[in-house]
C-alpha positions in Angstrom: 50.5 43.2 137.2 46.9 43.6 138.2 46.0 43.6 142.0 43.7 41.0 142.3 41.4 40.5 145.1 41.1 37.8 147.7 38.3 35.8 146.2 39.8 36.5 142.7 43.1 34.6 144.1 41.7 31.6 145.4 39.5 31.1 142.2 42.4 31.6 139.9 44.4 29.3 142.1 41.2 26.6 142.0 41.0 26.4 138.7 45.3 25.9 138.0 45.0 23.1 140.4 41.9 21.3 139.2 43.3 21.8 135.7 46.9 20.3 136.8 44.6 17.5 137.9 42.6 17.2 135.2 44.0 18.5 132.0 40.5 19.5 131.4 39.2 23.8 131.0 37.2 23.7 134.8 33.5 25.7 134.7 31.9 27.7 137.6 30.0 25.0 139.0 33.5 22.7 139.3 35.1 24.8 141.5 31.7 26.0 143.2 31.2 22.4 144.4 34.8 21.0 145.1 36.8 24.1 146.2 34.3 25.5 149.0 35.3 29.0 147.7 31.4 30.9 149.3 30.2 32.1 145.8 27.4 31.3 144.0 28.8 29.9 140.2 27.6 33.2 138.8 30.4 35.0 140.9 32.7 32.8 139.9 31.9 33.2 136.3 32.3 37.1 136.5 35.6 36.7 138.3 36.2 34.2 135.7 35.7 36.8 133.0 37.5 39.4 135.0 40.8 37.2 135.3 40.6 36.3 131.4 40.5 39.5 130.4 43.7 40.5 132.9 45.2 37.6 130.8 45.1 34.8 133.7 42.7 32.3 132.1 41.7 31.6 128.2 39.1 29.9 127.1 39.1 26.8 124.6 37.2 26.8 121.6 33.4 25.1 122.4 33.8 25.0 125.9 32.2 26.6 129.0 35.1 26.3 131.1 38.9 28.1 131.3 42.2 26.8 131.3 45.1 28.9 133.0 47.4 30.9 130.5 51.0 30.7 130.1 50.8 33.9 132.4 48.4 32.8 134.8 50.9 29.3 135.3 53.8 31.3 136.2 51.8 33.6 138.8 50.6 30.4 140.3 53.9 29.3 140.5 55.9 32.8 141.9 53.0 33.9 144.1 50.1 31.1 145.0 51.5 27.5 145.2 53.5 25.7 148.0 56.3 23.4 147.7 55.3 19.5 148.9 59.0 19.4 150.4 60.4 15.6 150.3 59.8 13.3 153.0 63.6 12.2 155.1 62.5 8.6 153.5 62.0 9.9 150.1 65.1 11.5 150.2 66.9 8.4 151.3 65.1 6.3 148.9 66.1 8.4 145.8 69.7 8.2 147.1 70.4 4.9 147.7 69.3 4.6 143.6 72.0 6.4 142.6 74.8 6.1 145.4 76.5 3.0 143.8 77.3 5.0 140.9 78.6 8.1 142.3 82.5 7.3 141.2 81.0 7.1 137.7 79.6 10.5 135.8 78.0 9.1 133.1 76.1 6.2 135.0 75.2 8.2 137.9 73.5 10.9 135.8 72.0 8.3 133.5 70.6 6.8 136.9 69.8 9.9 138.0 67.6 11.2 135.5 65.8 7.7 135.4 65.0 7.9 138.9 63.8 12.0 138.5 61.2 10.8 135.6 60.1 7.6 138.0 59.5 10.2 140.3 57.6 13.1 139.3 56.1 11.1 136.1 57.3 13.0 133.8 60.4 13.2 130.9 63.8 14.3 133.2 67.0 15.7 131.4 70.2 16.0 132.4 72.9 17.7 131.1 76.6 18.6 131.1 78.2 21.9 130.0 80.5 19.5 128.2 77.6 18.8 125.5 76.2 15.4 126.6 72.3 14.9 127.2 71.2 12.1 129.0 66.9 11.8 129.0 64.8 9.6 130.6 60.8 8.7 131.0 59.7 9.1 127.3 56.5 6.9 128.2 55.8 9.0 130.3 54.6 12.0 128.4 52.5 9.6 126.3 49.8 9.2 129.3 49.9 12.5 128.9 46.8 14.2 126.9 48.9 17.1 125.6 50.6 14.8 123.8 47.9 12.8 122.0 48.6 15.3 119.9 51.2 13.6 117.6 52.3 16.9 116.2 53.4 18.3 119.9 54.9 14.9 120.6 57.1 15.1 117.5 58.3 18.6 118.3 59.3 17.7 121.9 61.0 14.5 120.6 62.9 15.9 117.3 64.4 18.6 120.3 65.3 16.1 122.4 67.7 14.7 120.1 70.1 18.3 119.8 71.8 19.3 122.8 71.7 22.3 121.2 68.1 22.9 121.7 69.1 23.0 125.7 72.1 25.3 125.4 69.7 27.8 123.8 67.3 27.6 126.4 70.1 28.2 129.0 72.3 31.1 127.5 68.3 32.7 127.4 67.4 31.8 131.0 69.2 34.9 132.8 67.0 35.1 136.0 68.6 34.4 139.5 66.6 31.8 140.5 67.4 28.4 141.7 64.8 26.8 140.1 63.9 28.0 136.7 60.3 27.4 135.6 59.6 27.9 131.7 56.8 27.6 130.2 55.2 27.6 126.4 56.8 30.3 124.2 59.4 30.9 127.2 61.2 27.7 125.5 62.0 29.3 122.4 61.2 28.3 118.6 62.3 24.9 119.2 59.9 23.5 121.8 57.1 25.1 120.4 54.5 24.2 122.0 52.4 23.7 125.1 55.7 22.6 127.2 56.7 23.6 130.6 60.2 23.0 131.8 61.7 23.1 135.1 65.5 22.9 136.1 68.4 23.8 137.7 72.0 24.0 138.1 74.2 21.6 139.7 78.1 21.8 139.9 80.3 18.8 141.5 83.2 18.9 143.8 85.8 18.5 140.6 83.4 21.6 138.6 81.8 19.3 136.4 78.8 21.9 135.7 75.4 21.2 134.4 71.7 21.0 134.6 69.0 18.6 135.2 65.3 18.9 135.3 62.2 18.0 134.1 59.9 18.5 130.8 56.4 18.0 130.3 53.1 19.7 129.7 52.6 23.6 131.1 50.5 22.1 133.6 53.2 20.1 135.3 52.6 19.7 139.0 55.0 22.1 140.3 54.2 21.8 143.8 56.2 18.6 144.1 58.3 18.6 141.2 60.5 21.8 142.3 61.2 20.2 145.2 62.2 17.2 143.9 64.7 18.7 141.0 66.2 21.1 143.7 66.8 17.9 145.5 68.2 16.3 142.8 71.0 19.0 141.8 71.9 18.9 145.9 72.3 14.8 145.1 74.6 15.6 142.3 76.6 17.7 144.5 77.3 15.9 147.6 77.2 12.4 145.9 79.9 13.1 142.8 83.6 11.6 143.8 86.1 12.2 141.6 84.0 14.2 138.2 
Protein backbone atom coordinates (compact mmCIF):
# COMPACT_ATOMS: atom_id res chain seq x y z
CA UNK A 1 0.00 0.00 0.00
CA UNK A 2 1.54 3.25 -1.07
CA UNK A 3 1.34 6.39 1.40
CA UNK A 4 -0.16 8.74 -0.50
CA UNK A 5 -0.25 12.35 0.22
CA UNK A 6 -2.97 14.76 1.18
CA UNK A 7 -3.48 16.36 -2.22
CA UNK A 8 -2.96 12.95 -3.82
CA UNK A 9 -6.06 11.67 -1.65
CA UNK A 10 -8.48 14.21 -2.38
CA UNK A 11 -7.66 13.97 -6.22
CA UNK A 12 -7.99 10.24 -6.26
CA UNK A 13 -11.09 10.60 -4.31
CA UNK A 14 -12.40 13.51 -7.08
CA UNK A 15 -12.04 11.62 -9.68
CA UNK A 16 -13.99 8.04 -8.17
CA UNK A 17 -16.80 10.36 -7.36
CA UNK A 18 -17.11 12.36 -10.66
CA UNK A 19 -16.61 8.97 -12.42
CA UNK A 20 -19.50 7.29 -10.08
CA UNK A 21 -21.40 10.28 -11.41
CA UNK A 22 -20.55 10.19 -14.72
CA UNK A 23 -19.39 6.83 -15.93
CA UNK A 24 -17.11 8.90 -18.04
CA UNK A 25 -12.58 8.73 -17.54
CA UNK A 26 -12.52 12.61 -15.66
CA UNK A 27 -9.30 14.97 -17.07
CA UNK A 28 -7.26 17.56 -15.07
CA UNK A 29 -9.25 20.40 -15.89
CA UNK A 30 -12.68 18.49 -14.58
CA UNK A 31 -11.67 18.09 -11.31
CA UNK A 32 -9.58 21.51 -11.47
CA UNK A 33 -12.82 23.40 -11.97
CA UNK A 34 -15.60 21.46 -10.07
CA UNK A 35 -13.62 19.94 -6.99
CA UNK A 36 -11.83 23.32 -5.71
CA UNK A 37 -8.88 20.98 -5.00
CA UNK A 38 -5.90 24.54 -5.23
CA UNK A 39 -3.79 23.04 -8.15
CA UNK A 40 -3.21 24.13 -11.34
CA UNK A 41 -4.52 21.01 -13.96
CA UNK A 42 -0.77 20.39 -14.54
CA UNK A 43 -0.54 19.20 -10.81
CA UNK A 44 -3.22 17.31 -11.13
CA UNK A 45 -2.01 15.58 -14.11
CA UNK A 46 1.33 14.61 -12.45
CA UNK A 47 -0.51 13.32 -9.41
CA UNK A 48 -2.64 11.72 -11.90
CA UNK A 49 0.29 9.87 -13.37
CA UNK A 50 1.71 9.29 -10.00
CA UNK A 51 -1.57 7.39 -8.69
CA UNK A 52 -1.78 5.32 -12.21
CA UNK A 53 1.36 4.14 -11.90
CA UNK A 54 0.71 3.05 -7.93
CA UNK A 55 -2.22 1.16 -9.67
CA UNK A 56 -5.12 3.67 -8.47
CA UNK A 57 -6.26 5.01 -11.85
CA UNK A 58 -6.02 3.42 -15.65
CA UNK A 59 -6.39 5.16 -18.47
CA UNK A 60 -8.89 4.23 -21.43
CA UNK A 61 -7.79 3.78 -24.76
CA UNK A 62 -7.99 7.46 -26.82
CA UNK A 63 -8.69 9.39 -23.97
CA UNK A 64 -7.12 12.18 -21.87
CA UNK A 65 -8.76 11.40 -18.78
CA UNK A 66 -8.63 8.21 -15.96
CA UNK A 67 -10.98 6.02 -14.63
CA UNK A 68 -10.43 4.46 -11.10
CA UNK A 69 -9.06 0.73 -11.03
CA UNK A 70 -10.63 -2.18 -9.49
CA UNK A 71 -7.93 -1.23 -6.71
CA UNK A 72 -8.40 2.28 -6.51
CA UNK A 73 -12.63 1.44 -5.95
CA UNK A 74 -12.02 -0.65 -3.09
CA UNK A 75 -9.49 2.08 -1.38
CA UNK A 76 -12.15 4.57 -2.00
CA UNK A 77 -14.51 2.42 -0.37
CA UNK A 78 -12.25 1.11 2.95
CA UNK A 79 -10.43 4.35 3.51
CA UNK A 80 -12.11 7.71 1.65
CA UNK A 81 -15.96 7.52 1.30
CA UNK A 82 -18.67 8.15 3.89
CA UNK A 83 -21.82 6.30 4.44
CA UNK A 84 -25.18 8.71 3.44
CA UNK A 85 -26.92 6.82 6.49
CA UNK A 86 -30.86 6.48 5.91
CA UNK A 87 -33.20 9.09 6.87
CA UNK A 88 -35.91 7.75 10.18
CA UNK A 89 -38.55 8.44 7.12
CA UNK A 90 -36.69 6.40 4.69
CA UNK A 91 -36.40 3.74 7.03
CA UNK A 92 -40.09 3.72 7.69
CA UNK A 93 -40.93 4.04 4.25
CA UNK A 94 -38.98 0.95 3.05
CA UNK A 95 -40.71 -0.96 6.00
CA UNK A 96 -44.05 -0.44 5.62
CA UNK A 97 -43.35 -2.05 1.80
CA UNK A 98 -42.50 -5.15 3.13
CA UNK A 99 -44.32 -5.45 6.67
CA UNK A 100 -47.55 -7.05 5.33
CA UNK A 101 -45.57 -9.89 4.20
CA UNK A 102 -43.43 -10.67 7.03
CA UNK A 103 -45.39 -14.12 7.98
CA UNK A 104 -44.55 -15.07 4.45
CA UNK A 105 -40.61 -15.90 3.42
CA UNK A 106 -40.95 -16.14 -0.05
CA UNK A 107 -43.08 -12.90 -0.61
CA UNK A 108 -41.39 -10.84 1.89
CA UNK A 109 -37.98 -11.38 0.21
CA UNK A 110 -39.46 -11.15 -3.21
CA UNK A 111 -40.77 -7.77 -1.88
CA UNK A 112 -37.88 -7.06 -0.36
CA UNK A 113 -35.48 -7.23 -3.03
CA UNK A 114 -37.96 -5.17 -5.30
CA UNK A 115 -38.05 -2.46 -2.97
CA UNK A 116 -33.77 -2.63 -2.55
CA UNK A 117 -33.45 -2.24 -6.56
CA UNK A 118 -36.31 0.71 -6.42
CA UNK A 119 -34.02 2.05 -4.04
CA UNK A 120 -30.55 2.29 -4.93
CA UNK A 121 -31.31 1.81 -8.83
CA UNK A 122 -29.72 -0.90 -9.27
CA UNK A 123 -30.20 -5.04 -9.77
CA UNK A 124 -30.86 -6.44 -5.83
CA UNK A 125 -30.54 -10.29 -5.01
CA UNK A 126 -31.61 -12.10 -2.36
CA UNK A 127 -30.89 -15.31 -1.33
CA UNK A 128 -31.45 -18.33 0.91
CA UNK A 129 -28.80 -20.85 2.10
CA UNK A 130 -31.61 -23.24 1.15
CA UNK A 131 -30.75 -22.55 -2.75
CA UNK A 132 -33.50 -20.11 -3.78
CA UNK A 133 -32.61 -16.76 -5.61
CA UNK A 134 -34.99 -14.17 -5.80
CA UNK A 135 -33.67 -10.89 -8.16
CA UNK A 136 -35.13 -7.83 -8.86
CA UNK A 137 -34.51 -4.41 -11.01
CA UNK A 138 -33.16 -5.92 -14.35
CA UNK A 139 -34.18 -2.51 -16.13
CA UNK A 140 -32.28 -1.05 -14.19
CA UNK A 141 -28.78 -2.03 -15.19
CA UNK A 142 -29.95 -1.24 -18.80
CA UNK A 143 -29.74 2.75 -18.16
CA UNK A 144 -26.69 1.69 -17.24
CA UNK A 145 -23.69 2.48 -19.85
CA UNK A 146 -21.56 -0.54 -18.71
CA UNK A 147 -24.07 -2.48 -19.99
CA UNK A 148 -24.62 -1.09 -23.49
CA UNK A 149 -22.25 -3.51 -23.88
CA UNK A 150 -24.46 -6.53 -24.88
CA UNK A 151 -21.63 -8.94 -24.19
CA UNK A 152 -21.32 -7.72 -20.32
CA UNK A 153 -25.15 -7.68 -20.11
CA UNK A 154 -25.33 -11.33 -21.28
CA UNK A 155 -22.72 -12.51 -18.77
CA UNK A 156 -24.39 -10.77 -15.77
CA UNK A 157 -27.79 -12.20 -16.93
CA UNK A 158 -26.72 -16.02 -17.96
CA UNK A 159 -25.22 -15.82 -13.94
CA UNK A 160 -28.23 -14.66 -12.66
CA UNK A 161 -30.04 -17.63 -13.70
CA UNK A 162 -27.62 -20.32 -11.36
CA UNK A 163 -27.73 -20.02 -7.77
CA UNK A 164 -24.76 -21.57 -8.06
CA UNK A 165 -22.89 -18.66 -9.43
CA UNK A 166 -23.79 -16.89 -5.73
CA UNK A 167 -22.72 -19.87 -3.60
CA UNK A 168 -19.33 -19.56 -5.22
CA UNK A 169 -18.98 -16.12 -4.61
CA UNK A 170 -19.90 -16.76 -0.90
CA UNK A 171 -17.80 -19.97 0.15
CA UNK A 172 -14.86 -17.33 -1.54
CA UNK A 173 -15.83 -14.15 0.44
CA UNK A 174 -13.97 -15.12 3.85
CA UNK A 175 -13.38 -11.43 5.24
CA UNK A 176 -15.12 -10.36 8.51
CA UNK A 177 -16.98 -7.71 7.31
CA UNK A 178 -20.52 -6.80 7.50
CA UNK A 179 -20.78 -5.52 4.36
CA UNK A 180 -18.87 -7.25 1.63
CA UNK A 181 -17.88 -5.03 -1.32
CA UNK A 182 -16.62 -7.03 -4.58
CA UNK A 183 -15.56 -5.82 -7.37
CA UNK A 184 -14.43 -6.96 -11.10
CA UNK A 185 -12.25 -10.12 -11.00
CA UNK A 186 -13.15 -10.38 -7.13
CA UNK A 187 -16.48 -12.07 -8.53
CA UNK A 188 -14.92 -14.99 -9.94
CA UNK A 189 -14.97 -16.48 -13.62
CA UNK A 190 -18.53 -16.25 -13.71
CA UNK A 191 -19.24 -12.56 -13.55
CA UNK A 192 -16.58 -11.66 -15.60
CA UNK A 193 -16.64 -8.44 -16.05
CA UNK A 194 -16.76 -4.85 -14.94
CA UNK A 195 -19.30 -5.82 -11.97
CA UNK A 196 -19.33 -4.62 -8.45
CA UNK A 197 -21.34 -6.39 -5.82
CA UNK A 198 -22.30 -5.55 -2.50
CA UNK A 199 -24.05 -7.69 0.30
CA UNK A 200 -24.55 -9.07 3.34
CA UNK A 201 -25.79 -11.66 5.69
CA UNK A 202 -29.01 -11.73 7.28
CA UNK A 203 -30.31 -14.59 9.66
CA UNK A 204 -34.11 -14.65 11.00
CA UNK A 205 -35.49 -15.40 14.33
CA UNK A 206 -36.32 -19.30 13.23
CA UNK A 207 -32.31 -19.32 11.43
CA UNK A 208 -33.45 -19.04 8.06
CA UNK A 209 -29.92 -17.79 6.79
CA UNK A 210 -29.08 -15.89 3.73
CA UNK A 211 -27.90 -12.98 1.81
CA UNK A 212 -29.15 -9.99 0.01
CA UNK A 213 -27.52 -7.18 -1.80
CA UNK A 214 -26.96 -5.46 -4.74
CA UNK A 215 -25.18 -5.87 -8.30
CA UNK A 216 -24.23 -3.44 -10.80
CA UNK A 217 -21.38 -1.71 -12.41
CA UNK A 218 -17.88 -1.29 -10.26
CA UNK A 219 -18.75 2.18 -9.95
CA UNK A 220 -21.87 1.67 -7.97
CA UNK A 221 -22.55 4.49 -5.55
CA UNK A 222 -21.49 3.02 -2.42
CA UNK A 223 -21.88 5.84 -0.27
CA UNK A 224 -25.71 5.19 -0.04
CA UNK A 225 -26.05 1.80 -1.17
CA UNK A 226 -24.10 0.10 1.96
CA UNK A 227 -26.21 1.75 4.06
CA UNK A 228 -29.16 0.86 2.54
CA UNK A 229 -28.30 -3.17 2.22
CA UNK A 230 -27.05 -3.10 5.87
CA UNK A 231 -30.50 -1.78 6.51
CA UNK A 232 -32.08 -4.19 4.59
CA UNK A 233 -30.54 -7.45 6.28
CA UNK A 234 -31.50 -5.58 9.92
CA UNK A 235 -35.32 -5.51 8.08
CA UNK A 236 -35.07 -9.21 7.43
CA UNK A 237 -34.15 -9.77 10.98
CA UNK A 238 -36.53 -7.97 13.10
CA UNK A 239 -39.43 -8.28 10.50
CA UNK A 240 -39.34 -12.31 9.86
CA UNK A 241 -42.32 -14.16 12.04
CA UNK A 242 -42.41 -17.57 11.96
CA UNK A 243 -39.28 -18.56 8.89
Amino acid sequence: MHNLTQRQVEILRSIIEEYIETAEPVGSETIEKKHNLSASPATIRNEMVKLSEYGYLKKPHSSAGRIPTAQGMKFYVRELMKEKELSTVEEVALKEKVWDYRERMQRFLKEATRSLAEKTNTLAVATTDEGELYCSGYANILEMPEFFDIDVTKTLLEALDEYDSFANIFANTNDDEDIHVLIEDELGSRFHGPYGFIFTEYATPMNVHGRIGVLGPARLHYTSIIPTVRYFADLIKTSAKGW
